[in-house]
C-alpha positions as CSV (number, residue, x, y, z in Angstrom):
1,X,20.5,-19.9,-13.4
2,X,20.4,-17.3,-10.9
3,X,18.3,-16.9,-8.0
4,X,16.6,-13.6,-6.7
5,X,16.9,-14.2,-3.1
6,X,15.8,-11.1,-1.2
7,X,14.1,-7.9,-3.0
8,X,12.6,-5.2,-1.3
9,X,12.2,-1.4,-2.4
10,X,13.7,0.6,-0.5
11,X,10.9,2.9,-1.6
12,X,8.2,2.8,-4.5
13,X,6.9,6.0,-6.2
14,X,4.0,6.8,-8.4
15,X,4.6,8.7,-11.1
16,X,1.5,8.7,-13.1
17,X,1.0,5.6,-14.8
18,X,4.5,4.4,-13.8
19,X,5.5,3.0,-10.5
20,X,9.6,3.5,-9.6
21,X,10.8,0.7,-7.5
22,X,14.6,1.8,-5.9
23,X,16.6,-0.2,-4.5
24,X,19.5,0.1,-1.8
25,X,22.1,-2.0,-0.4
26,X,20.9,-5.0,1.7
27,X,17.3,-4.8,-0.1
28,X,18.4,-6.9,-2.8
29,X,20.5,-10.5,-3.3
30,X,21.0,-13.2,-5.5
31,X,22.3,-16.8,-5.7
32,X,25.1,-17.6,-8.4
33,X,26.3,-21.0,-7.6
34,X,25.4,-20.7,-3.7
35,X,26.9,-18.0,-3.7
36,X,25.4,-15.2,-2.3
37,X,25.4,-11.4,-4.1
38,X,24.4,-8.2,-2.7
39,X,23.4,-5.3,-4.5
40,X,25.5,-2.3,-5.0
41,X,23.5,1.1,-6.5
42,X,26.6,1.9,-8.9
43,X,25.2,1.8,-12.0
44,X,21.0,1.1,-12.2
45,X,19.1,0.9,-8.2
46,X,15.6,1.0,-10.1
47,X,12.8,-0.7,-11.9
48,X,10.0,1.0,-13.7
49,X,6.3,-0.5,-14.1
50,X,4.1,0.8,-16.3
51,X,1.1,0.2,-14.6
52,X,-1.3,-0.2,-17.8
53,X,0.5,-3.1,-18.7
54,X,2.4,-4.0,-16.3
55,X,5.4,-4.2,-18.1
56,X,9.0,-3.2,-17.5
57,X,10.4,-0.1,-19.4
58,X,13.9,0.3,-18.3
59,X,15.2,-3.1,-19.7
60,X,18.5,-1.7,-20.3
61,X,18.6,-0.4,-16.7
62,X,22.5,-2.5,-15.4
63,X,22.0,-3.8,-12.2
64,X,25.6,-4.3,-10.2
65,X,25.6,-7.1,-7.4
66,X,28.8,-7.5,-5.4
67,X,30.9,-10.5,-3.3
68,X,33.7,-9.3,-1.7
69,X,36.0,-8.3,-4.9
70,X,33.7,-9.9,-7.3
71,X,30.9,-8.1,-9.2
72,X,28.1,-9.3,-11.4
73,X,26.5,-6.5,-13.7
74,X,23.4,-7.9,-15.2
75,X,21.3,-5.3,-17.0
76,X,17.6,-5.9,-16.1
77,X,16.3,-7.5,-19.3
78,X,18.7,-10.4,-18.6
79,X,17.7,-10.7,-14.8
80,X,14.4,-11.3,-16.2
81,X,15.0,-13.8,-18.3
82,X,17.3,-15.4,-16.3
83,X,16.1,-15.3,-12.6
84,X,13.0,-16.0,-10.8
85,X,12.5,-12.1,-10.5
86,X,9.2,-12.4,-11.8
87,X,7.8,-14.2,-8.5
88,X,9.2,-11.0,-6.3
89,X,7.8,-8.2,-8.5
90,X,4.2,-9.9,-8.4
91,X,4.5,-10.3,-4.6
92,X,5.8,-6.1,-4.5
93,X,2.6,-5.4,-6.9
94,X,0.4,-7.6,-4.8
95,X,1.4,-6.1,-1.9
96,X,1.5,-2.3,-2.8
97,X,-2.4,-3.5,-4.5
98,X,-3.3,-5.0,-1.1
99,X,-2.0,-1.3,1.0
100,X,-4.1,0.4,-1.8
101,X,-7.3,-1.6,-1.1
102,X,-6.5,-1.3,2.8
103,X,-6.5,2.3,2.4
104,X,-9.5,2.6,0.7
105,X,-11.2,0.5,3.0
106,X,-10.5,2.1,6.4
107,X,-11.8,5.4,4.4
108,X,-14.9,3.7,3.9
109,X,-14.5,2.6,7.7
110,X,-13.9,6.2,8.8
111,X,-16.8,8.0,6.7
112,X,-19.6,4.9,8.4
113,X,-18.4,6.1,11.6
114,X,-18.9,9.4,10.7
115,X,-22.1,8.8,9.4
116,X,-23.4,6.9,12.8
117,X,-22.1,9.7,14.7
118,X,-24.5,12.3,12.9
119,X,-27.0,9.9,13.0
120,X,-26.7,9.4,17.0
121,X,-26.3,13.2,16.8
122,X,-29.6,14.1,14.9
123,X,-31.5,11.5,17.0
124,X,-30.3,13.3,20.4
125,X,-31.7,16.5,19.1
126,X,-34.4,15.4,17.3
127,X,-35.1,13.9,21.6
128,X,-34.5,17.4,22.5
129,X,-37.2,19.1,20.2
130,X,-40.0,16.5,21.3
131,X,-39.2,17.2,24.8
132,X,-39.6,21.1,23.9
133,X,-42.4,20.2,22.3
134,X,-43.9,18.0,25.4
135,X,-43.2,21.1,27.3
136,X,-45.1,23.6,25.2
137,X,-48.2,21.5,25.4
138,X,-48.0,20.7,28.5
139,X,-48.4,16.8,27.8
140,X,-46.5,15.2,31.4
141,X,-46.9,11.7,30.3
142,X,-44.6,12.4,27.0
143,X,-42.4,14.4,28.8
144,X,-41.9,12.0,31.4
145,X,-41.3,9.2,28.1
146,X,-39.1,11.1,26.8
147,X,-37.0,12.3,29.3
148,X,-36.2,8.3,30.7
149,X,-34.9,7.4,27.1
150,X,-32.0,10.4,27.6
């Protein structure tokens, strides 16, 4: 059995309801034998997820891992089936799932802040116009109030 050691994207792309993963060299290894391969972009460098169900759709996609003048072309359907490639996918999905909800929430993070900075805002000049106000009617004691809360 093989063993996926190391795999990393070298950068993921959303294409609708399909997320590319590409690999380069040095983002991808396996165990034959403890023996360690290293991937080589000759043939396939790339996995595509439908993301509605999460399943694979370039099975036939040859994947070409190299050790010193021996190669191992495996085409993805059998990397599946034979390696624990399964357990790295899930932890890419998980993470690129985990960025997404990060993103969302410092958006929500950066729209509160904008909203307690209009708040503060209106409440200064909201101080403002009662202190206009004070003024017009000539009331000291508000005016006095007011003006020790600026």
């Amino acid at each position: 059995m093989l063993h996926v050691r190391r795999m990393e994207p070298f950068y993921t792309k959303k294409e609708g309801n399909r997320l590319k993963l590409v690999f380069a060299y040095q983002y991808f290894s396996i165990t034959k034998e403890d023996e360690l391969y290293h991937f080589v972009p000759v043939e396939g460098k790339e996995i595509i997820i439908n993301l509605n169900n999460l399943q694979i759709e370039n099975l036939s996609e040859v994947f070409v891992f190299q050790k010193g003048s021996r190669f191992i072309r495996l085409p993805l359907y059998q990397l599946l089936t034979i390696s624990n490639i399964h357990d790295h996918l899930q932890l890419i999905y998980d993470s690129l799932e985990l960025s997404k909800e990060k993103g969302k929430t410092e958006q929500f993070t950066s729209t509160n802040k904008e909203v307690v900075d209009l708040i503060t805002q209106l409440e200064k000049d909201n101080k403002l116009r009662l202190i206009d106000q004070a003024l017009a009617v000539r009331d000291e004691n508000l005016f006095i109030t007011l003006t020790h809360r600026l």
